[in-house]
C-alpha positions as YAML, in Angstrom:
chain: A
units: angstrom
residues:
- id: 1
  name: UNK
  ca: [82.36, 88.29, 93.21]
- id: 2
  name: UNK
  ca: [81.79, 87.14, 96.74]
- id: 3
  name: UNK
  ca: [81.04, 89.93, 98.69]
- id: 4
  name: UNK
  ca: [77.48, 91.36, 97.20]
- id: 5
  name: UNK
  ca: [78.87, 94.02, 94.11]
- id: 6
  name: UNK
  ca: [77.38, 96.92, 95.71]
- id: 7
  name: UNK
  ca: [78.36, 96.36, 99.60]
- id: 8
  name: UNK
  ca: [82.04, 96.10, 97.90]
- id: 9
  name: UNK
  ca: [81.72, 99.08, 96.26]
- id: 10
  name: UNK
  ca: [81.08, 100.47, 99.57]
- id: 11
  name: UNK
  ca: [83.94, 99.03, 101.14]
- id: 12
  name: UNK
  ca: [85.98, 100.77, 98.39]
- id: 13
  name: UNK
  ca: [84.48, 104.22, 98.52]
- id: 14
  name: UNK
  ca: [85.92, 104.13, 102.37]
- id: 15
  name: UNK
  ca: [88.87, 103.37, 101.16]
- id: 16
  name: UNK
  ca: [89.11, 105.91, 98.70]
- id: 17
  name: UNK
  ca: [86.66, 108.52, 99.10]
- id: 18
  name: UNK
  ca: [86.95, 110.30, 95.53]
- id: 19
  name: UNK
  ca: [85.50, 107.73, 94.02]
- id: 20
  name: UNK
  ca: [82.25, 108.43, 95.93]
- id: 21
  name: UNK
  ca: [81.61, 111.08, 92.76]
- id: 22
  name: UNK
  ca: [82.71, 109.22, 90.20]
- id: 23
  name: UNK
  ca: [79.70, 108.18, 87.99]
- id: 24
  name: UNK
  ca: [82.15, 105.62, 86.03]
- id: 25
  name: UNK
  ca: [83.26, 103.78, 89.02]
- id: 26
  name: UNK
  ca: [82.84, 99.86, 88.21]
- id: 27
  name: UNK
  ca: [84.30, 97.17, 90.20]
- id: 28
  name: UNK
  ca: [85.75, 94.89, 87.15]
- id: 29
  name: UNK
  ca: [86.79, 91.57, 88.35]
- id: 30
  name: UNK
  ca: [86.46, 88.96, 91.89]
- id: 31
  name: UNK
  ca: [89.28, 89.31, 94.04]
- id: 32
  name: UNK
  ca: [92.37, 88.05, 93.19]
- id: 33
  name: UNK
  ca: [95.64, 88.01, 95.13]
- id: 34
  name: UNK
  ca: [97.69, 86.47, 92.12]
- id: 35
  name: UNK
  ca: [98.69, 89.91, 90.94]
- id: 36
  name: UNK
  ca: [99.26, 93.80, 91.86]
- id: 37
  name: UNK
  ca: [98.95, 97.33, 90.63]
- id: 38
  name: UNK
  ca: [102.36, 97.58, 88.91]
- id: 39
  name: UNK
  ca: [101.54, 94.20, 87.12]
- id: 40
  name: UNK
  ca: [98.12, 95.29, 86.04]
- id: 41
  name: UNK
  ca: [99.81, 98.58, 84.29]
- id: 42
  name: UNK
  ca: [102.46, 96.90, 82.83]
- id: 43
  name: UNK
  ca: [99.68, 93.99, 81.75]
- id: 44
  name: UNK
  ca: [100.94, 91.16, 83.41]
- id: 45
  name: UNK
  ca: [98.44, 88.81, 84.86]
- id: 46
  name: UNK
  ca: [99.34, 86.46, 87.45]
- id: 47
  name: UNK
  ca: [102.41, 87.40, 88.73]
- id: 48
  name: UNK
  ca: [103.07, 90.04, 91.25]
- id: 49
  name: UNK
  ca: [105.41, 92.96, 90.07]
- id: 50
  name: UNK
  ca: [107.42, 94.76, 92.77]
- id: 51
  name: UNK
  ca: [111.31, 95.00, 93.26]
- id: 52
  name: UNK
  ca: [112.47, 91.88, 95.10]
- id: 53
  name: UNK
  ca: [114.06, 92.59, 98.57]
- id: 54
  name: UNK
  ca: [117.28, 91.51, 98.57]
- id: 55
  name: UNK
  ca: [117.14, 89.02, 96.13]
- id: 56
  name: UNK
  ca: [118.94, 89.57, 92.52]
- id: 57
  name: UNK
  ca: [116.92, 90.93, 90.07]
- id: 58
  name: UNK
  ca: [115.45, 89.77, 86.97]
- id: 59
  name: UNK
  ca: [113.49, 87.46, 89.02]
- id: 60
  name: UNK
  ca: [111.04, 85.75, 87.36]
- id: 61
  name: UNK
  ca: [109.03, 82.61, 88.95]
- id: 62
  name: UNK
  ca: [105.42, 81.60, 88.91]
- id: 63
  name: UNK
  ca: [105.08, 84.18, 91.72]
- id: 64
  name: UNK
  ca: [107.08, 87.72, 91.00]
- id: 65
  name: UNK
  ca: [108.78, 89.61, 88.56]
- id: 66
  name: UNK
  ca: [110.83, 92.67, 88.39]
- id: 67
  name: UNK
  ca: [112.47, 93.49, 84.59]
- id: 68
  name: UNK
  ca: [115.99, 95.10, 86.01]
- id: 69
  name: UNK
  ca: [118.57, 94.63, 88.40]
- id: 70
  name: UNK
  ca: [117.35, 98.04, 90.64]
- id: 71
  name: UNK
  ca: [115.41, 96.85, 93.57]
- id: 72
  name: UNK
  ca: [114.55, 99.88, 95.04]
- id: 73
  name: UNK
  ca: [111.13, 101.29, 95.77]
- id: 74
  name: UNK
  ca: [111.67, 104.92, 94.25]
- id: 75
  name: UNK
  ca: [109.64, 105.92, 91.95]
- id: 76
  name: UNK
  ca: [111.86, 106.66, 89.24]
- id: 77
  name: UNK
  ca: [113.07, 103.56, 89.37]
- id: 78
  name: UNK
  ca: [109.32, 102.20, 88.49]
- id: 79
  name: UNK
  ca: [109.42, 104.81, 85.63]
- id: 80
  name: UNK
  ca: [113.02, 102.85, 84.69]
- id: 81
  name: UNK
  ca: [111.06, 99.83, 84.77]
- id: 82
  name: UNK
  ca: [107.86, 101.49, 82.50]
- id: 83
  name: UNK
  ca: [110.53, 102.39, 80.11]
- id: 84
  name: UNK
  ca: [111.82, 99.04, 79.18]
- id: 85
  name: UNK
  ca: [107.78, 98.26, 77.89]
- id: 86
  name: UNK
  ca: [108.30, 101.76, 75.43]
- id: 87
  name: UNK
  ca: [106.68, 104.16, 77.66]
- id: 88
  name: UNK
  ca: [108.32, 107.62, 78.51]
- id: 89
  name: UNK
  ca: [106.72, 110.47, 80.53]
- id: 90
  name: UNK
  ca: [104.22, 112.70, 79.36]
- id: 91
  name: UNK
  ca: [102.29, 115.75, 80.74]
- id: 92
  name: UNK
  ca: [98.61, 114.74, 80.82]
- id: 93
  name: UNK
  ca: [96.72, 112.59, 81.77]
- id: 94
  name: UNK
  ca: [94.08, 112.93, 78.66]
- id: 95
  name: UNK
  ca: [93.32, 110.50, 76.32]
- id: 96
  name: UNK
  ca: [95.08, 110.58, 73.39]
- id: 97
  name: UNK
  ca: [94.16, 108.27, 70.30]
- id: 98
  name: UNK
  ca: [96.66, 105.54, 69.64]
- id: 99
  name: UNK
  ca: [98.56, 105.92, 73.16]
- id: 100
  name: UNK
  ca: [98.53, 104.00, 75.95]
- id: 101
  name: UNK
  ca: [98.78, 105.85, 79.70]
- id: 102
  name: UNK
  ca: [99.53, 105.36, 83.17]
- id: 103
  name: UNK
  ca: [100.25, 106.86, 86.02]
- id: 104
  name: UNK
  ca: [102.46, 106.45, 89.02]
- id: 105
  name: UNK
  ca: [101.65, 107.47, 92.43]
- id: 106
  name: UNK
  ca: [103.64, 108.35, 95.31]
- id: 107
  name: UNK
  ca: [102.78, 108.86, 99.17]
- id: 108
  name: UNK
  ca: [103.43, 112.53, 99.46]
- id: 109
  name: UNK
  ca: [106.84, 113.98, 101.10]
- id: 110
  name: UNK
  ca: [108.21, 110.83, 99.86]
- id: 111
  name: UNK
  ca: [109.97, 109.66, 95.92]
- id: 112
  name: UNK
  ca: [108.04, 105.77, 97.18]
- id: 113
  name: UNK
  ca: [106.40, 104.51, 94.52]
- id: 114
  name: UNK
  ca: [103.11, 103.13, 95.72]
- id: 115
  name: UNK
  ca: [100.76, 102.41, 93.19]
- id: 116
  name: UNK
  ca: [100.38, 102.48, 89.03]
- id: 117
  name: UNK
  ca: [97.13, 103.22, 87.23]
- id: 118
  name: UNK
  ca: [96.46, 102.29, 83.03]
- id: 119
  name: UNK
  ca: [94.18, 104.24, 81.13]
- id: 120
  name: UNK
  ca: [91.98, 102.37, 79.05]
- id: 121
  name: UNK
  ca: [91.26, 102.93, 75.38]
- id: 122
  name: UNK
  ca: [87.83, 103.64, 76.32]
- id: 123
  name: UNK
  ca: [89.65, 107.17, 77.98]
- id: 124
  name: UNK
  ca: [88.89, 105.98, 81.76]
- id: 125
  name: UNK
  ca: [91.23, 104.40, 84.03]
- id: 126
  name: UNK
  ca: [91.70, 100.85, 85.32]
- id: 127
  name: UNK
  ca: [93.38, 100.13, 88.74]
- id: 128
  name: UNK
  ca: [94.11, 97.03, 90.65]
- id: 129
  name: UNK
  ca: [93.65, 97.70, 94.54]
- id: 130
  name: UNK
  ca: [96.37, 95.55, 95.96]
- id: 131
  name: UNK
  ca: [95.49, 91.81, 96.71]
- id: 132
  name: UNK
  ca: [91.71, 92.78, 96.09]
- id: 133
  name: UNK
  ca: [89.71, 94.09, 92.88]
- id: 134
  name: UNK
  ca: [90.45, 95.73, 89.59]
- id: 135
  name: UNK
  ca: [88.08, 98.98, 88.97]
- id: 136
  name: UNK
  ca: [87.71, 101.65, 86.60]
- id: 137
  name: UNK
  ca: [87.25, 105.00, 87.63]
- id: 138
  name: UNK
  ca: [87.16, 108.53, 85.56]
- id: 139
  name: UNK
  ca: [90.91, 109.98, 85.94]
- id: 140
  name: UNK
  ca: [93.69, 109.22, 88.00]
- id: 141
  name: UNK
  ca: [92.77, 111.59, 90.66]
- id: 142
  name: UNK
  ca: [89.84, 109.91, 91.54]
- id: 143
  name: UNK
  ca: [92.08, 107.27, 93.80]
- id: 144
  name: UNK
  ca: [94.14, 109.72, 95.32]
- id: 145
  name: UNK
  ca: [94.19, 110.08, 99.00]
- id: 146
  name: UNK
  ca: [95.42, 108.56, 102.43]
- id: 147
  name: UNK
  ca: [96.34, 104.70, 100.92]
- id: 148
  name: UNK
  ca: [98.08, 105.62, 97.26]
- id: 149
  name: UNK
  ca: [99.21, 109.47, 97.90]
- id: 150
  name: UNK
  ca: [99.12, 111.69, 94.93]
- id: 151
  name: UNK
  ca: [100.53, 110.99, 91.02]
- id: 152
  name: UNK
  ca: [103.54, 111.64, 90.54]
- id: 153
  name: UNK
  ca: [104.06, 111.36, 86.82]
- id: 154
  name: UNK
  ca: [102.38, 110.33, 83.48]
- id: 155
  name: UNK
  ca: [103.64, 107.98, 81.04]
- id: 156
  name: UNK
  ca: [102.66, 106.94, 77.49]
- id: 157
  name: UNK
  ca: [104.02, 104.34, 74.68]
- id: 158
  name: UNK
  ca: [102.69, 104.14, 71.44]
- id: 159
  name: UNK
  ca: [99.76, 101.10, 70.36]
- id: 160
  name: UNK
  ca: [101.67, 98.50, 69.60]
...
């Protein structure tokens, strides 16, 4: 993974400190700039998902995506966007057999989306930290802080 798996652990417990606690913390892949938070919960790998400034929507190249013509950054427009894949909110976070989760996170005071977590069907959480590493980590909380805010909402679809 480049960086020695425990000194980048490190470097993400500074970043977010709740993870310092979190006894099923795992770094889970290398590095890899190719994709984003919002792609990794929707489970697109490879392209980076975030409205398009100012360019028309639906865009779809080897490099972005964004499934609608809003192109704003609110957060309810990211919970639009978790709709079209089947989800629709929900009021926990806990696992529940045969549902898939995530969460959306917003920088407090604000309705800016900022980041999306996906529960696994293990019952923990997977995140991808922007350009840099997927993890897992215990519950959605444990990422909250100074860079991603607080959640904002829960979603869940069905298994398909």
């Amino acid at each position: 993974m480049g960086k020695g798996t425990e000194a980048a652990k490190l470097d993400v417990i500074d970043a977010f400190p709740g993870l310092r606690y979190d006894a099923n913390f795992e770094i889970t892949s290398p590095i890899d700039p190719n994709y984003n938070c919002i792609a990794w919960a929707y489970q697109i790998k490879g392209r980076w998902m975030w409205p398009p400034k100012g360019i028309p929507a639906k865009v779809l190249d080897a490099v972005t995506y964004w499934p609608d013509n809003n192109v704003s950054t609110e957060v309810e427009r990211f919970v639009d966007a978790f709709r079209l894949k089947g989800y629709e909110k929900c009021e926990s976070p806990d696992f529940e057999e045969g549902f898939r989760k995530i969460a959306l996170y917003i920088t407090p005071g604000t309705t800016k989306c900022t980041h999306a977590a996906r529960q696994l069907s293990s019952g923990f959480w997977t995140s991808k930290l922007g350009e840099e590493y997927d993890i897992q980590h215990s519950t959605p909380q444990s990422i909250e802080g100074s860079i991603y805010g607080c959640v904002y909402c829960y979603m869940k679809k069905p298994f398909e």
